[in-house]
Every structure is written in structure tokens, then in C-alpha cells.
C-alpha positions, -999 to 999 in steps of 0.1 A, spaced: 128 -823 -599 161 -819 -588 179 -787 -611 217 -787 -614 221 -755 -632 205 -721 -646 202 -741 -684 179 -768 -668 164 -743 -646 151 -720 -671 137 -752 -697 116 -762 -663 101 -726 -655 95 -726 -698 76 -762 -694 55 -748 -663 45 -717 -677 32 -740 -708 15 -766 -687 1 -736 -660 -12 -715 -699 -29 -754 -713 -44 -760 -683 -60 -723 -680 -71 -724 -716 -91 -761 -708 -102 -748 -677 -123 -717 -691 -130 -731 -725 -162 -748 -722 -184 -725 -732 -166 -715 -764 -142 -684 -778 -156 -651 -765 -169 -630 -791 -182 -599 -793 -215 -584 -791 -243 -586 -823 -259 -553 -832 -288 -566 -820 -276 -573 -788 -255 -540 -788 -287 -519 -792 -309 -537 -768 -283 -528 -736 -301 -502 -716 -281 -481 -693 -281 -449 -673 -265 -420 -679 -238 -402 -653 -255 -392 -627 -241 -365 -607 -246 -340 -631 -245 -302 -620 -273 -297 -594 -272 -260 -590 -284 -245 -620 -314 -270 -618 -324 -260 -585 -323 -226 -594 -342 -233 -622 -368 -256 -614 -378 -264 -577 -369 -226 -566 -400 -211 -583 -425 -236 -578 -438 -228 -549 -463 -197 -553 -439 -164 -547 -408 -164 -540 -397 -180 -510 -368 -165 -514 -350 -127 -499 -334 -108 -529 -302 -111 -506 -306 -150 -504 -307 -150 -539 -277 -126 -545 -261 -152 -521 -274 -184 -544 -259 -166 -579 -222 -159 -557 -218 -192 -555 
């Protein structure tokens, strides 16, 4: 198509951007309108949780004392609460 001025120009992007939107809408239409999810299918999603939660207080909490004794100086574990 041969344009002759801004006036024609502008109906002929207007026209593409029509034919370009139909032709995207026919293209990813055959398997419906998206919807959302049911409840059912809301509840049933597992997923997990974040996972980089704080690891410090854990270790300090948990695998630190379970060996028997500590394994641990009293100035290592000055060092452990500094930081």
C-alpha cells in the first residue's frame, strides 16, 4: 500500500493494529475465556513456604546441643551470640 499522507497513514496503522488484535484473539482462543480458579481448585494448590528463613537462631537452638556436652568454648559461644 502506497500512503500519500499522515491522514491515510494513520487509518492504515489503525486497520493493522485491528487485524494484528483479531488475529491474536483467534489465535489463543481455542480453549475458551480464562477464568479464575474454583475453591476447590484454590484449596487443593500445595506449595512451599519461603525458604531462606533466618538460620542462626536455629542452629543455635537446635543442632548446637545435640551432641552430648557442649562442643562448644564459652568464648566460641560469646563469639556465636556477637554476631
Amino acid at each position: 500500500m502506497v500512503v500519500k499522507n499522515m491522514r491515510d497513514l494513520l487509518n492504515y496503522v489503525e486497520e493493522q493494529k485491528k487485524i494484528r488484535a483479531a488475529e491474536h484473539r483467534r489465535k489463543f482462543a481455542h480453549h475458551g475465556e480464562c477464568g479464575g480458579l474454583t475453591d476447590k481448585e484454590w484449596f487443593s494448590i500445595k506449595h512451599g513456604q519461603k525458604s531462606s528463613f533466618p538460620k542462626a537462631r536455629k542452629f543455635t537452638h537446635h543442632k548446637m546441643w545435640r551432641e552430648t556436652g557442649s562442643k562448644y568454648t564459652v568464648e566460641q559461644l560469646k563469639q556465636i551470640a556477637k554476631s
